[in-house]
N, CA and C atoms as an extended XYZ file, in Angstrom:
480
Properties=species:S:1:pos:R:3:atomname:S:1:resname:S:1:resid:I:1 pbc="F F F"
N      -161.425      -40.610      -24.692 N   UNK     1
C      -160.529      -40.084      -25.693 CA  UNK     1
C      -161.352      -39.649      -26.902 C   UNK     1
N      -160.809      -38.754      -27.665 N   UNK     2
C      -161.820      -38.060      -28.511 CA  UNK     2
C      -161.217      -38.292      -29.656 C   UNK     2
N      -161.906      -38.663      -30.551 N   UNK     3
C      -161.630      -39.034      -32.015 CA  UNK     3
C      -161.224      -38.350      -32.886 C   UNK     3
N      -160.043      -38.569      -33.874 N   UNK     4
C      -159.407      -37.804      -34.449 CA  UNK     4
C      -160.815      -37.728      -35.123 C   UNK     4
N      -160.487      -36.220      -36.207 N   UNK     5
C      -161.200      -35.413      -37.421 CA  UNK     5
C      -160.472      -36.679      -38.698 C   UNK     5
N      -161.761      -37.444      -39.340 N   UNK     6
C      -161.616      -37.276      -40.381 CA  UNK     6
C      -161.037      -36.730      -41.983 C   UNK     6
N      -160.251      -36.604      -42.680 N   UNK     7
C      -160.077      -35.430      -43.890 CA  UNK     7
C      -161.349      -35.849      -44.751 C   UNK     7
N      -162.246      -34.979      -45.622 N   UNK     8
C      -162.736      -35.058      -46.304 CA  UNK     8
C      -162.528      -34.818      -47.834 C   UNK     8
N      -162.455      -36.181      -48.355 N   UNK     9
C      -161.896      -36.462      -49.478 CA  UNK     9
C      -162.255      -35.297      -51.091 C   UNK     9
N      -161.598      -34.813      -51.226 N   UNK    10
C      -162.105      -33.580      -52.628 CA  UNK    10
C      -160.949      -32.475      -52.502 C   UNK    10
N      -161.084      -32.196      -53.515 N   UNK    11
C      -160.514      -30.366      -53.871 CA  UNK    11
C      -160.351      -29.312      -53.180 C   UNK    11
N      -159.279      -28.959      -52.632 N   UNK    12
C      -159.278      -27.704      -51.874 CA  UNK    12
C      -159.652      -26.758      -52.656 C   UNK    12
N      -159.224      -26.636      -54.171 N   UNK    13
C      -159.503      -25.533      -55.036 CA  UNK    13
C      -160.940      -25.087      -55.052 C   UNK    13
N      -161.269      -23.783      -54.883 N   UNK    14
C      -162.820      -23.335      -54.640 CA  UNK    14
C      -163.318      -22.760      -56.379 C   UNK    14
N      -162.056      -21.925      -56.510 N   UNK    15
C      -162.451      -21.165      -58.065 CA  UNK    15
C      -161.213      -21.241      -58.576 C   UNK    15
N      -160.889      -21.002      -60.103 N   UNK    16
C      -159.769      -20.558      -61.052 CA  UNK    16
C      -160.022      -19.627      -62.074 C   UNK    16
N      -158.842      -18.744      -62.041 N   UNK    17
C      -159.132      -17.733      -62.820 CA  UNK    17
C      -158.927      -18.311      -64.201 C   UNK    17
N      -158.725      -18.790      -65.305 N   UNK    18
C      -157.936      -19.343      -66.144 CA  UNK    18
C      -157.586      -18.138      -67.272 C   UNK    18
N      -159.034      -17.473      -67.480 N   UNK    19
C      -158.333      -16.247      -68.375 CA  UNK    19
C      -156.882      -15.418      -67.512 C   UNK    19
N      -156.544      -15.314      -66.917 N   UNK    20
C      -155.636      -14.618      -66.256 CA  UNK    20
C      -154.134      -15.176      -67.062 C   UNK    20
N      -154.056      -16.770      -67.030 N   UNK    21
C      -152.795      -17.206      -67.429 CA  UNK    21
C      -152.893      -17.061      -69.131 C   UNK    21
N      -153.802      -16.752      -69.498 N   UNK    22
C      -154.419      -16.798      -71.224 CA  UNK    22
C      -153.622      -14.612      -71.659 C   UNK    22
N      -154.097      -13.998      -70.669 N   UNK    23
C      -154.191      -12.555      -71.339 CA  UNK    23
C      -152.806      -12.410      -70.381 C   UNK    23
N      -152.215      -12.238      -69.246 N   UNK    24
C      -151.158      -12.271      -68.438 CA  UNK    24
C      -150.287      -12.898      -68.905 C   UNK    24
N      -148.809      -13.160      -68.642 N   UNK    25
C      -147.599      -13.614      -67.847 CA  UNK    25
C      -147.765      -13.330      -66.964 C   UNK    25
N      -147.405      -14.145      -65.988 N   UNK    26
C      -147.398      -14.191      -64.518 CA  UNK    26
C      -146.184      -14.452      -63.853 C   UNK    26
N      -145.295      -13.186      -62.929 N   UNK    27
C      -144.155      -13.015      -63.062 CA  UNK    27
C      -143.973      -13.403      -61.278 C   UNK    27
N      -144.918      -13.580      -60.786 N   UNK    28
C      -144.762      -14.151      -59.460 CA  UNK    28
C      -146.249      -14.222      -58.642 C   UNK    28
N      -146.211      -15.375      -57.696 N   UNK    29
C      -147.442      -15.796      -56.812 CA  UNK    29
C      -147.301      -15.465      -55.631 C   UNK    29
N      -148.131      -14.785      -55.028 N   UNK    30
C      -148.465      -14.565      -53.949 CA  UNK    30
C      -149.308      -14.947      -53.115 C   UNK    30
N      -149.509      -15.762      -52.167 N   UNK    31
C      -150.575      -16.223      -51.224 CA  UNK    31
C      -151.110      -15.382      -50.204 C   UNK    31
N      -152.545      -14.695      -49.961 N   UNK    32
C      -153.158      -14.090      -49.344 CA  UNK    32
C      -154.287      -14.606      -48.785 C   UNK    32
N      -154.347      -14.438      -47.295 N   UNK    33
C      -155.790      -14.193      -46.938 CA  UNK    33
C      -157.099      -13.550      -47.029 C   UNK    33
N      -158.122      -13.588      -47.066 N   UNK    34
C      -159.195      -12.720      -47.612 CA  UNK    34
C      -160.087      -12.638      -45.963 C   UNK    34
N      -160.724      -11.157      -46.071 N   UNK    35
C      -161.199      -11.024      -44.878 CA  UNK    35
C      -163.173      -11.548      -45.443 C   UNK    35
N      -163.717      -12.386      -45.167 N   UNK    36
C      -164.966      -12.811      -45.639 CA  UNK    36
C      -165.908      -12.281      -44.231 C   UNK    36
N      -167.308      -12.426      -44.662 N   UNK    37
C      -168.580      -12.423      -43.899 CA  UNK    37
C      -168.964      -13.659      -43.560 C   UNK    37
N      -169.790      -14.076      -43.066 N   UNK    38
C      -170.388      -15.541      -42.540 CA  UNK    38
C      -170.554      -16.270      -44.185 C   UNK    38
N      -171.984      -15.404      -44.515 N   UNK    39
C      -172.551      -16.031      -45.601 CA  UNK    39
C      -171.207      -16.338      -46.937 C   UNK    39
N      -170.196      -15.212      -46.821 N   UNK    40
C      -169.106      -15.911      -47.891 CA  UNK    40
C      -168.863      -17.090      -48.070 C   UNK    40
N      -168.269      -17.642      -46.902 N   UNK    41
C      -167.749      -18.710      -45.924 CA  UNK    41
C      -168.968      -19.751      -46.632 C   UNK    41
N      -170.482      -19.673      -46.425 N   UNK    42
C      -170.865      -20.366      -46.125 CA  UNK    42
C      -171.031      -20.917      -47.906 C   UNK    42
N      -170.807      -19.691      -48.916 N   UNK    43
C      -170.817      -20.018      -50.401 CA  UNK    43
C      -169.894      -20.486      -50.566 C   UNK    43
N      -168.502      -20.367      -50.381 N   UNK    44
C      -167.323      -20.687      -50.901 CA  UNK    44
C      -167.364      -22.211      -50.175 C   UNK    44
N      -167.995      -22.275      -49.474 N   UNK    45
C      -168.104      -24.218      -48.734 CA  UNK    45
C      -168.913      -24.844      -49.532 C   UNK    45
N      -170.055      -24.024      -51.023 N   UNK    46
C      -170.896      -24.674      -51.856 CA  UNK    46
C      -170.218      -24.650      -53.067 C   UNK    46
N      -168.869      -23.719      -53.278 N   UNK    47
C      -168.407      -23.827      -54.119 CA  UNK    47
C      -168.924      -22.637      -55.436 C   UNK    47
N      -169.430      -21.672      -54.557 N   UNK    48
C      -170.663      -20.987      -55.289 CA  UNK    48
C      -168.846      -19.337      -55.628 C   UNK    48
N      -168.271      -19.490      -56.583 N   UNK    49
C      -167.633      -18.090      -56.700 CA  UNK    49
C      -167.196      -18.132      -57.930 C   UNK    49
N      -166.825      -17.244      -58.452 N   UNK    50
C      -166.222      -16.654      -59.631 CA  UNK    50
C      -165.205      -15.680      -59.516 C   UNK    50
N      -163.952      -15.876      -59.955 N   UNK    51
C      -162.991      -14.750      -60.436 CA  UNK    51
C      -162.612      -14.691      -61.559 C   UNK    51
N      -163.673      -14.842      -61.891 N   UNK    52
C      -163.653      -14.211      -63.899 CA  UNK    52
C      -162.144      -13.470      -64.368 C   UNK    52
N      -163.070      -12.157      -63.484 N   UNK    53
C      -162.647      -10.640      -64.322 CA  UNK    53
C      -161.816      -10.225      -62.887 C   UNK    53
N      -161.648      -10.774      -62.163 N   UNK    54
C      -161.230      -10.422      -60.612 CA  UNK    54
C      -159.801       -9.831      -60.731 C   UNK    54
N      -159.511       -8.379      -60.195 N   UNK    55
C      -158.040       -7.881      -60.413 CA  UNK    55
C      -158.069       -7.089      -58.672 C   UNK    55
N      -156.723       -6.880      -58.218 N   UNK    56
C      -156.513       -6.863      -56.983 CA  UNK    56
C      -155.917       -4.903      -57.127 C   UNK    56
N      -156.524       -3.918      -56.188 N   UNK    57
C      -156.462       -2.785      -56.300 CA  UNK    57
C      -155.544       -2.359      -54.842 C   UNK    57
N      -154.259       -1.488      -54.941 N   UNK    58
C      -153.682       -1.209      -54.107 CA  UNK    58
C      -154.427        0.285      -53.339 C   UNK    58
N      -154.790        0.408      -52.250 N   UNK    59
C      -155.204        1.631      -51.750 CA  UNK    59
C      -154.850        2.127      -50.542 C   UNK    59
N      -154.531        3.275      -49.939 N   UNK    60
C      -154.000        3.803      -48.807 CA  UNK    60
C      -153.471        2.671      -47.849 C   UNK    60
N      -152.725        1.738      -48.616 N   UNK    61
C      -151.459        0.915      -47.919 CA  UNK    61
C      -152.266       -0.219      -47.338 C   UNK    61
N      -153.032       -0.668      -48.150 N   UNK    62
C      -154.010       -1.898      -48.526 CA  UNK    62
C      -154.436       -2.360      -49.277 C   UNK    62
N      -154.416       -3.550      -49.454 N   UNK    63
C      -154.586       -4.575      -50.877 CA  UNK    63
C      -156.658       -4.517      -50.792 C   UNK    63
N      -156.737       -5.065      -51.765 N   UNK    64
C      -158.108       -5.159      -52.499 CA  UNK    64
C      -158.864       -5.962      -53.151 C   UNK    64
N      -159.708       -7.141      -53.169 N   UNK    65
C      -160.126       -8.019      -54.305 CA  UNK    65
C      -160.910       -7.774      -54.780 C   UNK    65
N      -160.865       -6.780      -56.095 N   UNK    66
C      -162.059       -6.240      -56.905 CA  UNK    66
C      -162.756       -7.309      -57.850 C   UNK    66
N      -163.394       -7.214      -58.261 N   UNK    67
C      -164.584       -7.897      -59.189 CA  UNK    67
C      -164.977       -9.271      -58.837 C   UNK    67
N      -164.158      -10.426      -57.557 N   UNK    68
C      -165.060      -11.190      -57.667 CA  UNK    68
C      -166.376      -11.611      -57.271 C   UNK    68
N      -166.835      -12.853      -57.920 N   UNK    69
C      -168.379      -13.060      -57.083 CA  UNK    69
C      -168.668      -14.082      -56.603 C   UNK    69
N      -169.113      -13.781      -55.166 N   UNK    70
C      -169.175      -15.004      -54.437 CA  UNK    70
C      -170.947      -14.764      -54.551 C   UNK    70
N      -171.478      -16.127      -55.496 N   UNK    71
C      -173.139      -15.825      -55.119 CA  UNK    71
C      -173.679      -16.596      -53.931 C   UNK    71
N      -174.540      -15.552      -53.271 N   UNK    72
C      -175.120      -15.925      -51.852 CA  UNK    72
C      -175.890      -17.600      -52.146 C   UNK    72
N      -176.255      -17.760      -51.010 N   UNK    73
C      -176.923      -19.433      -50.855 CA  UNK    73
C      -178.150      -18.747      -50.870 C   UNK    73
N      -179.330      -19.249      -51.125 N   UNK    74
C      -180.657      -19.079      -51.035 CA  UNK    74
C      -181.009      -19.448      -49.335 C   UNK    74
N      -180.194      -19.872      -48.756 N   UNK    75
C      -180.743      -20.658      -47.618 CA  UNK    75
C      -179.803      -19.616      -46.335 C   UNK    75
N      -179.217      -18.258      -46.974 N   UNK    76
C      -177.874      -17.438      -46.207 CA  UNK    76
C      -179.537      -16.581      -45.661 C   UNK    76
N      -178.745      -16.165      -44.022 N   UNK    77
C      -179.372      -15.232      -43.490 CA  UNK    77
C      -180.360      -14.348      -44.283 C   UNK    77
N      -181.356      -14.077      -43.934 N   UNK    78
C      -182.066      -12.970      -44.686 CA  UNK    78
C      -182.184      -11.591      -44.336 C   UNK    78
N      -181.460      -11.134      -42.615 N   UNK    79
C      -181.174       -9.815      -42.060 CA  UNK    79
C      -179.792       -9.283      -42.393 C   UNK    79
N      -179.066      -10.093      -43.241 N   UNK    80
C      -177.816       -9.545      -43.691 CA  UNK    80
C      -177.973       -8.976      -45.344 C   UNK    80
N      -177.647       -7.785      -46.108 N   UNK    81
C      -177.416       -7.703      -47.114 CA  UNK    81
C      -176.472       -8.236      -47.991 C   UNK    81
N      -176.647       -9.417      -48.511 N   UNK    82
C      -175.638       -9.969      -49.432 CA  UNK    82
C      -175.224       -9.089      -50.683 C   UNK    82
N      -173.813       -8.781      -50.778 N   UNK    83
C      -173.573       -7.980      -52.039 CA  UNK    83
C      -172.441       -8.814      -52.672 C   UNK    83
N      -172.758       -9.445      -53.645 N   UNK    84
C      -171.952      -10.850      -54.497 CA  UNK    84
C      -170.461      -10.011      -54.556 C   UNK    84
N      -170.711       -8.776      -55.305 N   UNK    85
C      -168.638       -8.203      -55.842 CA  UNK    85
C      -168.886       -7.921      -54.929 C   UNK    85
N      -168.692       -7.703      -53.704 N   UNK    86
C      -168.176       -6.176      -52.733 CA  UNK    86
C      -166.405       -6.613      -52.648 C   UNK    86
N      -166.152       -5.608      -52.797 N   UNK    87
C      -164.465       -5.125      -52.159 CA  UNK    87
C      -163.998       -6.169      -51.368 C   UNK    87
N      -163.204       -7.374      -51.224 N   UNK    88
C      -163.041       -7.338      -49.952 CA  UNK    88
C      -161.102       -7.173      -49.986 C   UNK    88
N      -161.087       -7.179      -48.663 N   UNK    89
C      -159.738       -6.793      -48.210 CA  UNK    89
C      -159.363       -8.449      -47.795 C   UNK    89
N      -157.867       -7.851      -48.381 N   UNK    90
C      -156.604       -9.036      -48.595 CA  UNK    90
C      -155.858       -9.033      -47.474 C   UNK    90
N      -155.490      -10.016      -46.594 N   UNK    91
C      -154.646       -9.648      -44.975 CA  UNK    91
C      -153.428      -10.456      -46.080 C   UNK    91
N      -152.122       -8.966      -46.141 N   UNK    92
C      -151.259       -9.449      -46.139 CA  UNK    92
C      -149.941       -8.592      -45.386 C   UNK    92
N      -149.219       -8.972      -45.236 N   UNK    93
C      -148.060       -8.524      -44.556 CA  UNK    93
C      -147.391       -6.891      -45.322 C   UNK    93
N      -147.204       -5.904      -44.070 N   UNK    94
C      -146.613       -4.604      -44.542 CA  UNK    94
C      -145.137       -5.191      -45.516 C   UNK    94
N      -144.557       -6.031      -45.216 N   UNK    95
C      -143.288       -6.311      -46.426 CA  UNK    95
C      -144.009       -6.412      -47.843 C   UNK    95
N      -144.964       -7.542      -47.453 N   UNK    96
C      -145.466       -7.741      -48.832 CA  UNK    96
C      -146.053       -6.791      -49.818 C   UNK    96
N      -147.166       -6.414      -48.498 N   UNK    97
C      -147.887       -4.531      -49.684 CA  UNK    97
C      -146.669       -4.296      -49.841 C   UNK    97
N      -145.435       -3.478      -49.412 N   UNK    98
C      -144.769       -2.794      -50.069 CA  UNK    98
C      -143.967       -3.131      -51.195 C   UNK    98
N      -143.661       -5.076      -51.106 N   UNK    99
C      -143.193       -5.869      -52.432 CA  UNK    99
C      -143.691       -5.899      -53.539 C   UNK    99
N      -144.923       -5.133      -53.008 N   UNK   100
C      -146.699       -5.334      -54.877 CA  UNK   100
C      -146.147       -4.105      -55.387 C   UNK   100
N      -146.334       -2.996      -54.065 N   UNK   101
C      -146.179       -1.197      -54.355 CA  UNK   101
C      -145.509       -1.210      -55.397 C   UNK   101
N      -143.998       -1.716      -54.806 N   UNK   102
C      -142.882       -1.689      -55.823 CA  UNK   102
C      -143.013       -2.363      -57.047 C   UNK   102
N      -143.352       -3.386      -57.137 N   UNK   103
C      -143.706       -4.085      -58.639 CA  UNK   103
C      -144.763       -3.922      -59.597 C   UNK   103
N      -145.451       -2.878      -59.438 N   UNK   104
C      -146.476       -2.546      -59.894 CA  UNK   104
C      -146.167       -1.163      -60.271 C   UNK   104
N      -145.496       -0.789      -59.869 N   UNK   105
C      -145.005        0.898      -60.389 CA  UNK   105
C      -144.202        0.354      -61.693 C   UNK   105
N      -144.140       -0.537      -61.731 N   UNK   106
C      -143.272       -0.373      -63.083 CA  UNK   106
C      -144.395       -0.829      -64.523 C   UNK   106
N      -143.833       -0.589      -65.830 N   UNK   107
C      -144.934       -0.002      -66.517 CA  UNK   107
C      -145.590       -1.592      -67.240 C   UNK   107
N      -146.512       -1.353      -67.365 N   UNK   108
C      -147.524       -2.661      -67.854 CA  UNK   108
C      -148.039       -3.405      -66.809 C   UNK   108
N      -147.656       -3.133      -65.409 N   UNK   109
C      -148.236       -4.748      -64.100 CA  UNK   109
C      -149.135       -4.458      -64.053 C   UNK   109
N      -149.491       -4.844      -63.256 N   UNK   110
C      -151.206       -5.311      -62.889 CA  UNK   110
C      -151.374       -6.606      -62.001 C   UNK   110
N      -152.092       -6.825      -60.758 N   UNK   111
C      -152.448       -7.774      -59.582 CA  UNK   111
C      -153.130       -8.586      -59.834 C   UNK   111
N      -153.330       -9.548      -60.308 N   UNK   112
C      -154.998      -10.470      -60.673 CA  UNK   112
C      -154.838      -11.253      -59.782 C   UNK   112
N      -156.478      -12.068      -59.424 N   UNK   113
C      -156.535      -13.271      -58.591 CA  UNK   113
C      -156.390      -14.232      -59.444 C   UNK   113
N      -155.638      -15.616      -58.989 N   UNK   114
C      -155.204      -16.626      -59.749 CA  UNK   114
C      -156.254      -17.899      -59.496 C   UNK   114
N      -156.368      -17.885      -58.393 N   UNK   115
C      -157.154      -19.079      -57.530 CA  UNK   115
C      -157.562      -18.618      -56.157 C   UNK   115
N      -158.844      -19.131      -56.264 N   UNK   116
C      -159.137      -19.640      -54.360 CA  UNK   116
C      -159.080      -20.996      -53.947 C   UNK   116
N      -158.808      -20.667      -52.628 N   UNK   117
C      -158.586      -22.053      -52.290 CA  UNK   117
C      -158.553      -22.345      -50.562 C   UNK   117
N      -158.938      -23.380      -50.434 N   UNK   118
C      -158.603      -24.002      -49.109 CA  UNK   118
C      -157.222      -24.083      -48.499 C   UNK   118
N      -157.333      -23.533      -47.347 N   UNK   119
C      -155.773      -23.919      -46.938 CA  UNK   119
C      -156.249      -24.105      -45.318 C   UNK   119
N      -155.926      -25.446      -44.791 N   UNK   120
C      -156.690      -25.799      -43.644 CA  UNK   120
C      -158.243      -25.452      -43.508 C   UNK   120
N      -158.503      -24.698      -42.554 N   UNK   121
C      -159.705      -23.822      -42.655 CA  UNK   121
C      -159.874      -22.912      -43.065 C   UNK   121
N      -158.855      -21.957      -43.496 N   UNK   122
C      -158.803      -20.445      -44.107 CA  UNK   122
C      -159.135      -20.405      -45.374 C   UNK   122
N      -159.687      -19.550      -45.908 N   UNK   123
C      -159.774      -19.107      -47.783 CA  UNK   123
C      -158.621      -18.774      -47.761 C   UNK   123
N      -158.088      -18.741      -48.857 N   UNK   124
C      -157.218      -18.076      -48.951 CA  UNK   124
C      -156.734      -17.905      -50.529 C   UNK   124
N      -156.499      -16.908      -51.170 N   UNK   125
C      -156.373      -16.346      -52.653 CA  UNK   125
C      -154.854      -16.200      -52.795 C   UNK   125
N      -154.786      -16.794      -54.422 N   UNK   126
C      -153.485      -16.819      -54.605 CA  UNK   126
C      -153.401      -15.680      -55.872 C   UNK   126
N      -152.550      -14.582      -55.340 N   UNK   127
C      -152.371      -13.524      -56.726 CA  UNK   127
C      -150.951      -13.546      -57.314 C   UNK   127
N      -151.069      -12.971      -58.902 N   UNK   128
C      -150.251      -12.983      -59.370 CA  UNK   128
C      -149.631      -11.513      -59.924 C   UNK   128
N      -148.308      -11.015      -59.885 N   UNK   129
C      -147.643       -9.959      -60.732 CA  UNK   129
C      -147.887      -10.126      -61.922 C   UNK   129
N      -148.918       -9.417      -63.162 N   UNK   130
C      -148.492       -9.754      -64.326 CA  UNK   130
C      -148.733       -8.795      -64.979 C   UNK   130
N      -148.376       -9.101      -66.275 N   UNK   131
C      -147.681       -8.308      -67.311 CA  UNK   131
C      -148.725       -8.759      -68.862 C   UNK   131
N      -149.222       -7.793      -69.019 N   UNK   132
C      -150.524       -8.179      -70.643 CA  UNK   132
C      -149.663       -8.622      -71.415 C   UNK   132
N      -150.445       -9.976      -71.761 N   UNK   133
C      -149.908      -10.113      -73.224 CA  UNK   133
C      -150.479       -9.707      -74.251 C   UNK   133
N      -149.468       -9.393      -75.463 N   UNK   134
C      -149.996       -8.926      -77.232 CA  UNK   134
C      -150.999      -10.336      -77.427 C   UNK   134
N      -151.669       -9.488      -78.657 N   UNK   135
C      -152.286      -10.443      -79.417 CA  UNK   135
C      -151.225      -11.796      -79.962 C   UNK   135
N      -150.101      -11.137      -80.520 N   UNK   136
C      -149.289      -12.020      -81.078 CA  UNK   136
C      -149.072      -13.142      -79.805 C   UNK   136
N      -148.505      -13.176      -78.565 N   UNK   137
C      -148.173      -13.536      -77.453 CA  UNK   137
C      -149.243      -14.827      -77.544 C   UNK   137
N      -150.323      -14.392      -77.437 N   UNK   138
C      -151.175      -15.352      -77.253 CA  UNK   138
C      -151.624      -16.368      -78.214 C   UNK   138
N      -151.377      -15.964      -79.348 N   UNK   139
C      -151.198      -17.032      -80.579 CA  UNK   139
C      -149.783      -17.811      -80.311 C   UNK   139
N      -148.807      -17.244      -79.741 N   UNK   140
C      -147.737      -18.208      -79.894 CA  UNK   140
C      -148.051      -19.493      -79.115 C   UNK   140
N      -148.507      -19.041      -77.868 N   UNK   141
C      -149.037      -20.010      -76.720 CA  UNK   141
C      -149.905      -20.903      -77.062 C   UNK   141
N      -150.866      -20.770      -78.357 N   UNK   142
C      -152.079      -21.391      -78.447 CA  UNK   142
C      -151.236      -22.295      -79.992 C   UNK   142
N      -150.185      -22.043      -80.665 N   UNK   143
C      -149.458      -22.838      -81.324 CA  UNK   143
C      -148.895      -23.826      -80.912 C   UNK   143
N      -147.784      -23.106      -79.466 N   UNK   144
C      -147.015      -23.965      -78.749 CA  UNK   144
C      -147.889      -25.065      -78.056 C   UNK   144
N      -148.787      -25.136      -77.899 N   UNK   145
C      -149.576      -25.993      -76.785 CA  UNK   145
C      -150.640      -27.441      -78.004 C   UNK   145
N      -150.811      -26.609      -78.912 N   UNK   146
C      -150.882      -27.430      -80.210 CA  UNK   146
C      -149.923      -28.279      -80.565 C   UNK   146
N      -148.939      -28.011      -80.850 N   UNK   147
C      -147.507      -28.621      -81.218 CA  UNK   147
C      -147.348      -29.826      -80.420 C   UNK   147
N      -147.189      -29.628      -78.944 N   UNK   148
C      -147.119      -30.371      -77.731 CA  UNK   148
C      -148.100      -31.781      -78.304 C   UNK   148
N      -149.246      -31.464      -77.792 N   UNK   149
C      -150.291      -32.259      -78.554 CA  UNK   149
C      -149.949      -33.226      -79.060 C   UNK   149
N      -149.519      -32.323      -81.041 N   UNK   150
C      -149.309      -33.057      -81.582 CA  UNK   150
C      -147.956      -34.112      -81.984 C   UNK   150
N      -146.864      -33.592      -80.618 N   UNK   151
C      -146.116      -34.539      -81.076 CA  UNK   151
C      -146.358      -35.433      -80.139 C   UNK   151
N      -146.944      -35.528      -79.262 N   UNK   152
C      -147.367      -36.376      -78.412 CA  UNK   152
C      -148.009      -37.648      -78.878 C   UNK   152
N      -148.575      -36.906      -79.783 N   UNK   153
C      -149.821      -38.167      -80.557 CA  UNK   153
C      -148.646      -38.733      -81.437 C   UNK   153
N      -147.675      -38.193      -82.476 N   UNK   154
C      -146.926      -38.961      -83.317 CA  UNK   154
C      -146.164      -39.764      -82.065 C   UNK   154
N      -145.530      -39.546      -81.375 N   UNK   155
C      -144.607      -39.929      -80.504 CA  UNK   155
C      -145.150      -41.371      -79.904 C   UNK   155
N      -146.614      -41.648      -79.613 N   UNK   156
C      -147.512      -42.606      -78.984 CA  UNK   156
C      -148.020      -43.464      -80.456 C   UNK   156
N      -148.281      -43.017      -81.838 N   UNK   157
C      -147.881      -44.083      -83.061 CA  UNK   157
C      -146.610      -44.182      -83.806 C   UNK   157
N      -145.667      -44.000      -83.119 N   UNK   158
C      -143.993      -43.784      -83.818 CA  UNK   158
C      -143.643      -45.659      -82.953 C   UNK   158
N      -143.800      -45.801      -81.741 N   UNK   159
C      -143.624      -47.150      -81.547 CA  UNK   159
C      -144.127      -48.366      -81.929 C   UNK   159
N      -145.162      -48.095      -83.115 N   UNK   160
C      -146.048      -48.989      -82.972 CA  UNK   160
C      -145.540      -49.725      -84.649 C   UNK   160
């Protein structure tokens, strides 16, 4: 009889975008697959990526993950050309491209990557619909989250 698999204890999360929820509203999540190379695979298992600046480009009835970077391993094949941004393509469902098409024609959206992440064995990227925020927008958020804070702290010497 053959022995169950182990889980190995840690983080599915590989990367986070965080500027995304900072300059965005994010008006809905989407879960996608990403089509990778060996050596991707073998960075995103070191934990080696970035989606900084990463925004998702619709093209002849295919999704897109522009700007992120997965940096190669020093120890990845040396007959393969590693190219950290390259393009890669998003496997998602013809309903879905056409659910982005539509939500993105309208004025201000924009696709960003939110997170990578583990899901069983697959990568898999979670994007979001969003919408820029004003300067003002983002001061309110950086008040509101202050506030929180601080009533937290009165609230924790108010019993005492």
């Amino acid at each position: 009889m053959t022995k169950k698999k182990v889980h190995k204890p840690g983080s599915a999360t590989i990367a986070l975008n965080k500027r995304a929820r900072h300059d965005y509203f994010i008006e809905e999540e989407i879960e996608a697959g990403l089509a990778l190379q060996g050596w991707e695979v073998k960075s995103l298992r070191a934990g080696k990526a970035n989606l900084g600046d990463s925004y998702v480009i619709l093209r002849d009835g295919e999704a897109f993950l522009f700007g992120a970077n997965f940096t190669p391993l020093s120890v990845a094949s040396s007959h393969v050309v590693c190219d950290p941004t390259r393009t890669r393509k998003l496997l998602l469902n013809q309903r879905e491209l056409d659910s982005l098409y539509g939500k993105i024609n309208r004025d201000g959206h924009t696709v960003v990557a939110l997170s990578l992440y583990w899901k069983n064995a697959w990568c898999k990227v979670k994007i979001g619909i969003a919408k820029g925020k004003k300067e003002h927008d983002k001061r309110d958020d950086i008040r509101e989250r202050e506030w929180k804070l601080d009533k937290a702290r009165i609230m924790k010497h108010a019993g005492r």
